[in-house]
MDTraj code that builds the backbone (N, CA, C; nanometers):
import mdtraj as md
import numpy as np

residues = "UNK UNK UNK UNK UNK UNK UNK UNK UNK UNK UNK UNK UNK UNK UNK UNK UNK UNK UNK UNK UNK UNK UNK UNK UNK UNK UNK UNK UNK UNK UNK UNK UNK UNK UNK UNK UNK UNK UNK UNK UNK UNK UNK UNK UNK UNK UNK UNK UNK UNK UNK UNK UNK UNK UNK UNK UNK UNK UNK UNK UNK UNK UNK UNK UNK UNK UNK UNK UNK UNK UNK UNK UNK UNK UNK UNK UNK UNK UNK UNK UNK UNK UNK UNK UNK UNK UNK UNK UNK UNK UNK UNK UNK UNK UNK UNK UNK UNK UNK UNK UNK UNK UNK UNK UNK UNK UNK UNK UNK UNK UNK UNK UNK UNK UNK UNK UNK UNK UNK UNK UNK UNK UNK UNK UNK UNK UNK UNK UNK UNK UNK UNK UNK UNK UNK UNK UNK UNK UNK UNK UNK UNK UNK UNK UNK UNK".split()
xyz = np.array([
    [32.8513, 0.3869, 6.9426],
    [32.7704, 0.4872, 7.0105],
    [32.8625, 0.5844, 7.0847],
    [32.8503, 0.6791, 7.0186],
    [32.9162, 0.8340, 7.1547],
    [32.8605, 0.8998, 7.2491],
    [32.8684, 0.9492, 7.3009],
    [32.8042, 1.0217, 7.4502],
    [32.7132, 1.1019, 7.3926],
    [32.7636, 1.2208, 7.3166],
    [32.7153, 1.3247, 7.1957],
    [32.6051, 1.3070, 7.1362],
    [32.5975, 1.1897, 7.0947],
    [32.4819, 1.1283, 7.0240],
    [32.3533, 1.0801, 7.0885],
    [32.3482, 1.0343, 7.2374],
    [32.2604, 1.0015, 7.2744],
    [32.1496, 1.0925, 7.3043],
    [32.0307, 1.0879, 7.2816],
    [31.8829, 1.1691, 7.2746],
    [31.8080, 0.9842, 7.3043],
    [31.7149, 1.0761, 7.4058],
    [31.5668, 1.0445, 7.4214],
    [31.5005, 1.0097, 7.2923],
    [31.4049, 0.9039, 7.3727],
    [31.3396, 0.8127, 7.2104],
    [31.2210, 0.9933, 7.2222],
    [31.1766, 0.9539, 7.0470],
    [31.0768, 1.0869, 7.0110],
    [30.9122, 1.0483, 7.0759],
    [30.8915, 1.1502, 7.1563],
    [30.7970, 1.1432, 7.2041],
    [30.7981, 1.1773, 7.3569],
    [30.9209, 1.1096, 7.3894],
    [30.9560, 1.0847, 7.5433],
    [30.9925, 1.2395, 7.6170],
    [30.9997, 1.3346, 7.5347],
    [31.0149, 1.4411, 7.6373],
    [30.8815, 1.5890, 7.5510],
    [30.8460, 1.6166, 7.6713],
    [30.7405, 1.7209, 7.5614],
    [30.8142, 1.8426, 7.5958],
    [30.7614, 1.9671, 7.5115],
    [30.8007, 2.0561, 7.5107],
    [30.7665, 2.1545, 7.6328],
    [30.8515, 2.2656, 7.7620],
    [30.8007, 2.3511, 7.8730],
    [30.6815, 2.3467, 7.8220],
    [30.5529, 2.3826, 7.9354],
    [30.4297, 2.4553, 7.8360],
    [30.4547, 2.6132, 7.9431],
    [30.4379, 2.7221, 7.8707],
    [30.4693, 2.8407, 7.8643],
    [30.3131, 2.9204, 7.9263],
    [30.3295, 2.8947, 8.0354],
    [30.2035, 2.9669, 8.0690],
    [30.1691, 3.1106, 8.1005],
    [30.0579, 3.1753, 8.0447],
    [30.0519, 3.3300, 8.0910],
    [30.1280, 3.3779, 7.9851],
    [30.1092, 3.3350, 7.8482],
    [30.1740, 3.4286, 7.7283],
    [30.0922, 3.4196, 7.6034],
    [29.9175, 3.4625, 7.6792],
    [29.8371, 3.5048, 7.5888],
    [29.7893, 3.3991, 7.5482],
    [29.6245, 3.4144, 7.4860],
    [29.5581, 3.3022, 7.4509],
    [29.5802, 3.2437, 7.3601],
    [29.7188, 3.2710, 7.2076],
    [29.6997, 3.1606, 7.1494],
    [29.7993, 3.0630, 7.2039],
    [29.8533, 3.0589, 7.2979],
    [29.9651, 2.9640, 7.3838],
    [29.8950, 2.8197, 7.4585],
    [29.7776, 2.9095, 7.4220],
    [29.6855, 2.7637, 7.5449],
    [29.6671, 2.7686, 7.6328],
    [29.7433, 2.8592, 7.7997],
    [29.7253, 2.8609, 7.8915],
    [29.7342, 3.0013, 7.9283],
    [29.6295, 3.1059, 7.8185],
    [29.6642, 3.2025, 7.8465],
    [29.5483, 3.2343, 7.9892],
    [29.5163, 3.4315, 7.9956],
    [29.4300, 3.4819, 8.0830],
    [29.4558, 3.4006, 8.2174],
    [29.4190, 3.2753, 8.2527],
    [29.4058, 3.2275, 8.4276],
    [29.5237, 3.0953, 8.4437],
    [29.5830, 3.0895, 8.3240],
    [29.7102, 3.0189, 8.3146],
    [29.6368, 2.8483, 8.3797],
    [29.5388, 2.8326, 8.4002],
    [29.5283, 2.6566, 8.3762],
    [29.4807, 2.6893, 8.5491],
    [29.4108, 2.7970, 8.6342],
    [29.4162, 2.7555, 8.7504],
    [29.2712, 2.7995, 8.7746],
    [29.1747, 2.7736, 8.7057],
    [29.0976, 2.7971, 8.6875],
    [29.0141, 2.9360, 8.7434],
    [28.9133, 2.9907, 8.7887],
    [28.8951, 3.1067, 8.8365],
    [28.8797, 3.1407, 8.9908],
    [28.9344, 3.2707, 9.0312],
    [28.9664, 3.2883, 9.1714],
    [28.9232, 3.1700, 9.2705],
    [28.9655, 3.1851, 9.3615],
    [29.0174, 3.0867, 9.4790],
    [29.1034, 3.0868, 9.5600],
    [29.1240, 3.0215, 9.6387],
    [29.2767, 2.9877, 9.7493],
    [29.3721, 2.9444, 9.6214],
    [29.3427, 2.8643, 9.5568],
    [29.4291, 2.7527, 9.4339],
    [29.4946, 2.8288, 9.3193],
    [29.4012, 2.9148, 9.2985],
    [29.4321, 3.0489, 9.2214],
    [29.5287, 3.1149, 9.2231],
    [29.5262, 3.1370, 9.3038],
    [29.5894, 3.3064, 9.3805],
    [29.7732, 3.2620, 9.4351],
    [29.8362, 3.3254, 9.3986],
    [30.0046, 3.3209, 9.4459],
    [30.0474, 3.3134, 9.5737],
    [30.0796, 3.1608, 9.5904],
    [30.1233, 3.1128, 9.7311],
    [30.0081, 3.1100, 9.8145],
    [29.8938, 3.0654, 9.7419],
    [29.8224, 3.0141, 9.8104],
    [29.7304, 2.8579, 9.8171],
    [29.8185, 2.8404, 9.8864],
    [29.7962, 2.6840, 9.9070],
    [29.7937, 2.6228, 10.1156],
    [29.7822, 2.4920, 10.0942],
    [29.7415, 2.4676, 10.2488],
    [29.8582, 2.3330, 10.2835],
    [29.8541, 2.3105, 10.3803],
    [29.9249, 2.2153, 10.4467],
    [29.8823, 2.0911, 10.3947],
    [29.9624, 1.9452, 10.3986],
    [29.9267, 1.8181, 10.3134],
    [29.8143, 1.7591, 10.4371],
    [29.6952, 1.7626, 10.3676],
    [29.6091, 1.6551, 10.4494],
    [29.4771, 1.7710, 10.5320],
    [29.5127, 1.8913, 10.4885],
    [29.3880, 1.9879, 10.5338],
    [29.2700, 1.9705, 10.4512],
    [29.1938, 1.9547, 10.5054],
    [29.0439, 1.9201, 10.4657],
    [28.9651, 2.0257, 10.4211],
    [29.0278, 2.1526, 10.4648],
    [28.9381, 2.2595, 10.4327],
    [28.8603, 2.3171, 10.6211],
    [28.9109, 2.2899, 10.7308],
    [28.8807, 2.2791, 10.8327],
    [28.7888, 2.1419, 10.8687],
    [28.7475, 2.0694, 10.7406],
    [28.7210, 1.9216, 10.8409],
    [28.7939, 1.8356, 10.8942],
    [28.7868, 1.7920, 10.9967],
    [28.8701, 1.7257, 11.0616],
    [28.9245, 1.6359, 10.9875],
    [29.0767, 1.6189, 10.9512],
    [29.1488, 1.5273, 10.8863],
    [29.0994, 1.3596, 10.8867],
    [29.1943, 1.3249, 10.7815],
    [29.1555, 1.1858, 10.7363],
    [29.2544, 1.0906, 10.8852],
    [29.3689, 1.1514, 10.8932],
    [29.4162, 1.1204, 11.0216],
    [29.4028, 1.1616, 11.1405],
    [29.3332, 1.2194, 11.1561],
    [29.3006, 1.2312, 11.2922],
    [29.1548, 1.1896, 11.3016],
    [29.0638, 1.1535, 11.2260],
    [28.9525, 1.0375, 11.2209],
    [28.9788, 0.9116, 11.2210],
    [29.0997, 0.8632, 11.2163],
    [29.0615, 0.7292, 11.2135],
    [29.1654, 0.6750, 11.3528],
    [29.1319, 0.5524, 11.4074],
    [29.1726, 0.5239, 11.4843],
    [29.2973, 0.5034, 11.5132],
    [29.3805, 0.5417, 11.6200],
    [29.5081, 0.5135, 11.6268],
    [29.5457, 0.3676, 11.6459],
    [29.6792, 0.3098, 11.5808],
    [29.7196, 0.1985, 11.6474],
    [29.8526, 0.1640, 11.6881],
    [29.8100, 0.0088, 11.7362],
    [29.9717, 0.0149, 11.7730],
    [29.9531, 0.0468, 11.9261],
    [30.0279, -0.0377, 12.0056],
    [30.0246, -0.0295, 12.0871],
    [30.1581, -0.1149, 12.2075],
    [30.2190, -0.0355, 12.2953],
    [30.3548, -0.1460, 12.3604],
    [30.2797, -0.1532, 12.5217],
    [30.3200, -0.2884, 12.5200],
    [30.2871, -0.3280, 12.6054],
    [30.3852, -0.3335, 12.7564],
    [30.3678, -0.2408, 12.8885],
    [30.4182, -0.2315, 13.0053],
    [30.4641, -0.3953, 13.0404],
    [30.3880, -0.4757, 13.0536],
    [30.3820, -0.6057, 13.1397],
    [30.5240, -0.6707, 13.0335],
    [30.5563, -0.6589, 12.9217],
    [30.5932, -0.7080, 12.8252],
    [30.7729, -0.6434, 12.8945],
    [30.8072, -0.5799, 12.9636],
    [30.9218, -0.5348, 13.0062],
    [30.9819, -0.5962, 13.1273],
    [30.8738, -0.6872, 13.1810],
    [30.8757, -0.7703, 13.3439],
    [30.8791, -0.9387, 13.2555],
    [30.8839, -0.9758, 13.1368],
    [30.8392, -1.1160, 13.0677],
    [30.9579, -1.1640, 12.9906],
    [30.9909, -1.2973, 13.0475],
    [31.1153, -1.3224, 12.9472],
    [31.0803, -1.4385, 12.9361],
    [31.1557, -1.5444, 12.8031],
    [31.1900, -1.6599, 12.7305],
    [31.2726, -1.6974, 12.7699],
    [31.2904, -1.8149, 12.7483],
    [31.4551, -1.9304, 12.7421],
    [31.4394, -2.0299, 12.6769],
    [31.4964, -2.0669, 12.6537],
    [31.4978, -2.2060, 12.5197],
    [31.5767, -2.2691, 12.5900],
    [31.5086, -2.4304, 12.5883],
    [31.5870, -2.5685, 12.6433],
    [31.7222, -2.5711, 12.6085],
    [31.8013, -2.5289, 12.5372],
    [31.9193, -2.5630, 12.4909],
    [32.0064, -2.4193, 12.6218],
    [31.9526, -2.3220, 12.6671],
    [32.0338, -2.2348, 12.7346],
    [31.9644, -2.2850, 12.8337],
    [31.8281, -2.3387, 12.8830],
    [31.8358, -2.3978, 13.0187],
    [31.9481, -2.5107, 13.0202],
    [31.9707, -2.5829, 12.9795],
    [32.0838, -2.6939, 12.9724],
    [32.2067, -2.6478, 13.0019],
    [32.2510, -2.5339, 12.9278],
    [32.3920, -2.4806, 12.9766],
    [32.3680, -2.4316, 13.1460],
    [32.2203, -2.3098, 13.1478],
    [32.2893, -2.2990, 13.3058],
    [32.2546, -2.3776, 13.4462],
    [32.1779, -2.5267, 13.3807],
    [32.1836, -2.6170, 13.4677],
    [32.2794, -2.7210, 13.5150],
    [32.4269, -2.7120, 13.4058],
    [32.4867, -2.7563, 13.3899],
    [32.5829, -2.7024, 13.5471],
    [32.6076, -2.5823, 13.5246],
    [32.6771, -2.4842, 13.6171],
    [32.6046, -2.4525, 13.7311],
    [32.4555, -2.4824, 13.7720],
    [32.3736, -2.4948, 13.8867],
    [32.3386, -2.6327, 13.9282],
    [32.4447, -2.7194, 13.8751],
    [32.4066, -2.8882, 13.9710],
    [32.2325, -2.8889, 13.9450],
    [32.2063, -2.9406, 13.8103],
    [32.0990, -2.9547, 13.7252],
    [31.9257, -2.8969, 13.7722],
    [31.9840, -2.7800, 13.8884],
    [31.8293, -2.6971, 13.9354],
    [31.8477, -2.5529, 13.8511],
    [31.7390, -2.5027, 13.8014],
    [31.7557, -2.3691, 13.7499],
    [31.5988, -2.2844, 13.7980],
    [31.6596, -2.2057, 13.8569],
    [31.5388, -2.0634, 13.8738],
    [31.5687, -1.9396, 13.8659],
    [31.4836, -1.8584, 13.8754],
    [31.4699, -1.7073, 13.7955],
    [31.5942, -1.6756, 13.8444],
    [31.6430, -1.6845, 13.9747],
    [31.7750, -1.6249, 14.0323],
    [31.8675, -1.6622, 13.9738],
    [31.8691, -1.8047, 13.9186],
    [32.0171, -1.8646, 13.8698],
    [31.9962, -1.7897, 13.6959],
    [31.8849, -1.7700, 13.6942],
    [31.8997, -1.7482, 13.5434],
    [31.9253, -1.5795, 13.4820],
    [31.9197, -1.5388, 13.6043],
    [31.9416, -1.3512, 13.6462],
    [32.1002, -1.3563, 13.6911],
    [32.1302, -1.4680, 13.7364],
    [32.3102, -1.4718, 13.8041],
    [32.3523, -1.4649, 13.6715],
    [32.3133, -1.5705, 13.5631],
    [32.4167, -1.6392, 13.4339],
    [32.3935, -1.5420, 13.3239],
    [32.3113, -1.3805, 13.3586],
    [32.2895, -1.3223, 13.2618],
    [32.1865, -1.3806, 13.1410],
    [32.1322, -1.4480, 13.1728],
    [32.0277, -1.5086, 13.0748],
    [31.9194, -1.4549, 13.0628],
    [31.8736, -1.4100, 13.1301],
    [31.7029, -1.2937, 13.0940],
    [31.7822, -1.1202, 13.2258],
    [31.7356, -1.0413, 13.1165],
    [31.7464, -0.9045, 13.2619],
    [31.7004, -0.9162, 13.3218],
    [31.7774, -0.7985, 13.4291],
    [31.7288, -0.7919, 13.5854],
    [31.5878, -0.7523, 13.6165],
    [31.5460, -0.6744, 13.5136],
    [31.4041, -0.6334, 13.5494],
    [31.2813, -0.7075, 13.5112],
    [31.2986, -0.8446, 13.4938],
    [31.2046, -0.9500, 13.4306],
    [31.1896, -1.0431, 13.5687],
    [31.0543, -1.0305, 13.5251],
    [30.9795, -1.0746, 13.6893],
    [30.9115, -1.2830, 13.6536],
    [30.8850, -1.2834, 13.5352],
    [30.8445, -1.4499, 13.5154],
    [30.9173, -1.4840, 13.3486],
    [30.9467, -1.6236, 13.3967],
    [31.0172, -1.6041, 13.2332],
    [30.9786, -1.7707, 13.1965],
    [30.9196, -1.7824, 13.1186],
    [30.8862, -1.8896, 13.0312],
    [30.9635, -2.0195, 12.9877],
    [30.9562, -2.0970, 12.9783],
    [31.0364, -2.2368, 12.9209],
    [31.0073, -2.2474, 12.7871],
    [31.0767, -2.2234, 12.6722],
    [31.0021, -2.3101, 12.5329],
    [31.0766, -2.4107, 12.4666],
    [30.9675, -2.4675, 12.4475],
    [31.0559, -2.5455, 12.3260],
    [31.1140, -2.5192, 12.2051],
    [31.2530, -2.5541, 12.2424],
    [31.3710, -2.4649, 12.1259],
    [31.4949, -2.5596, 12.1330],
    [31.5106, -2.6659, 12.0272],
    [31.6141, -2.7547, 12.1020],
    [31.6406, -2.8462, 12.1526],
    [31.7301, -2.8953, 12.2607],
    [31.7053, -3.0389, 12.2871],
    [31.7586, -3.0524, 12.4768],
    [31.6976, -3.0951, 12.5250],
    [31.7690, -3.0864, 12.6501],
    [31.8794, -3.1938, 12.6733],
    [31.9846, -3.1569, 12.7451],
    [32.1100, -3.2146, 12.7472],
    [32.1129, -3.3263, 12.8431],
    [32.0332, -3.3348, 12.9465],
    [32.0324, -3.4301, 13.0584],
    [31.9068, -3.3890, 13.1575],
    [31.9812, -3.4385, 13.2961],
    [31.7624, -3.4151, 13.3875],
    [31.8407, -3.2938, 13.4690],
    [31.7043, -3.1887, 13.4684],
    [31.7013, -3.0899, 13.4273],
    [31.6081, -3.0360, 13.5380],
    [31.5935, -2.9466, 13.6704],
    [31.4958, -2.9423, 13.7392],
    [31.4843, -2.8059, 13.7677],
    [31.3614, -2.7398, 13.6728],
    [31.2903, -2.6612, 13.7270],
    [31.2129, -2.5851, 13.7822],
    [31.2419, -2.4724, 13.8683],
    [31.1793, -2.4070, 14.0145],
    [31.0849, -2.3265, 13.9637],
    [30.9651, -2.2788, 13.9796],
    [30.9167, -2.1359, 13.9687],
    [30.9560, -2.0706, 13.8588],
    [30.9033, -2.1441, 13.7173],
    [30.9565, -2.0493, 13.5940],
    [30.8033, -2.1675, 13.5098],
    [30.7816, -2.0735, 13.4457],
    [30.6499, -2.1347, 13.2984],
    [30.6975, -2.2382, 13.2482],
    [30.6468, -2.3150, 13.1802],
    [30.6750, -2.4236, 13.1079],
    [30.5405, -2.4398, 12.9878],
    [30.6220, -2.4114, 12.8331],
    [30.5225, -2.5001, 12.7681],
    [30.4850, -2.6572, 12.7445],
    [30.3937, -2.6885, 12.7465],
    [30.3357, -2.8376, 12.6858],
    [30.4568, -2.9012, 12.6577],
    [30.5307, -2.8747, 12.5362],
    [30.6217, -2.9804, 12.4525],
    [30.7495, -2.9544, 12.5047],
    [30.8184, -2.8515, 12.6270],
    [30.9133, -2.7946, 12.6417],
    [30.9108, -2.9263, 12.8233],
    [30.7609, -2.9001, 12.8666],
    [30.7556, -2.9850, 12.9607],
    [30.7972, -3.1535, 12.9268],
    [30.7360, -3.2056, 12.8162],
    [30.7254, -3.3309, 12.7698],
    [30.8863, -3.3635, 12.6954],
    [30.9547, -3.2346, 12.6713],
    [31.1037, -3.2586, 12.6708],
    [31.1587, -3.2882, 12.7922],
    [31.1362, -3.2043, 12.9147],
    [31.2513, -3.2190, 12.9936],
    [31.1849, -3.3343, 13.1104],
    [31.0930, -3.3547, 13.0786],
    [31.0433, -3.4798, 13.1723],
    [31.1366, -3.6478, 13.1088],
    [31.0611, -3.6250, 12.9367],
    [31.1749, -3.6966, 12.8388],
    [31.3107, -3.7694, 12.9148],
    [31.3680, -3.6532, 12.9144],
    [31.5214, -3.6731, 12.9417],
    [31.5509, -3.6694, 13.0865],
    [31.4274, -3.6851, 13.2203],
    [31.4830, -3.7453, 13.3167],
    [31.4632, -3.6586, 13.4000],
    [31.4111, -3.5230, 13.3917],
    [31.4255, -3.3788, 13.4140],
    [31.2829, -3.4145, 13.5251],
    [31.2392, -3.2718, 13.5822],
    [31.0726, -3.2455, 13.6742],
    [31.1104, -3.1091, 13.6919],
    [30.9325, -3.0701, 13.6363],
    [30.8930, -2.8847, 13.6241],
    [30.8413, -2.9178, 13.7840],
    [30.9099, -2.8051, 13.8660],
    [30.8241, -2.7760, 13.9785],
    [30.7651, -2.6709, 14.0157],
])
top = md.Topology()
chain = top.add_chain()
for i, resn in enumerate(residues, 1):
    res = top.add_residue(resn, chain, resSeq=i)
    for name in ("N", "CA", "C"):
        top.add_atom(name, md.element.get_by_symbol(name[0]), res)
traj = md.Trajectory(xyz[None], top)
């Protein structure tokens, strides 16, 4: 096979169609755009999604999506990084120790316990959430949510 040689299988490409060169061409007199109109007429056309002045398909339907404010004050931790910075806080950890060790930002006001992991030893924490199985871990291993 040479470069030279290669063509499209037959069929696969049709021929320009030649519009506006008289009726036996096929698309003679209104060239395929049927009779006067906006659609018709040269450069005349509308923006994607104009209705014709009815109110769009997007701007009828409901917006979504939505971020949540409270969601910027809310943080996580997983048992395995409470373990490290209880390790380095003589086994108490609260929001302060966990704002000292860089573990949740400064601007996070309650931050959650989950279960993620394994706790390392007893484990006592102050004024922070606790889930169900995150509680029943660190009680487990010797630990108390206060």
């Amino acid at each position: 096979m040479k470069l030279n040689s290669i063509k499209p299988a037959t069929g696969a490409k049709r021929p320009k169609l030649r519009v506006g060169r008289g009726a036996s061409a096929g698309q003679g007199k209104t060239c395929g755009r049927g009779v006067k109109g906006q659609r018709a007429r040269k450069g005349g056309y509308h923006k994607v999604g104009f209705e014709g002045g009815q109110m769009p398909l997007q701007r009828r339907l409901p917006k979504m999506g939505f971020r949540s404010a409270i969601k910027r004050t809310r943080g996580e931790i997983t048992l395995e990084t409470l373990t490290k910075i209880a390790a380095t806080n003589g086994g108490a950890v609260d929001l302060a120790a966990l704002k000292a060790a860089s573990a949740v930002p400064a601007g996070i006001e309650k931050v959650k316990v989950i279960l993620s992991g394994e706790v390392g030893g007893a484990v006592t924490v102050r004024g922070l959430a606790v889930t169900k199985g995150a509680r029943t871990a660190i009680e487990a291993a010797g630990g108390k949510v206060e």
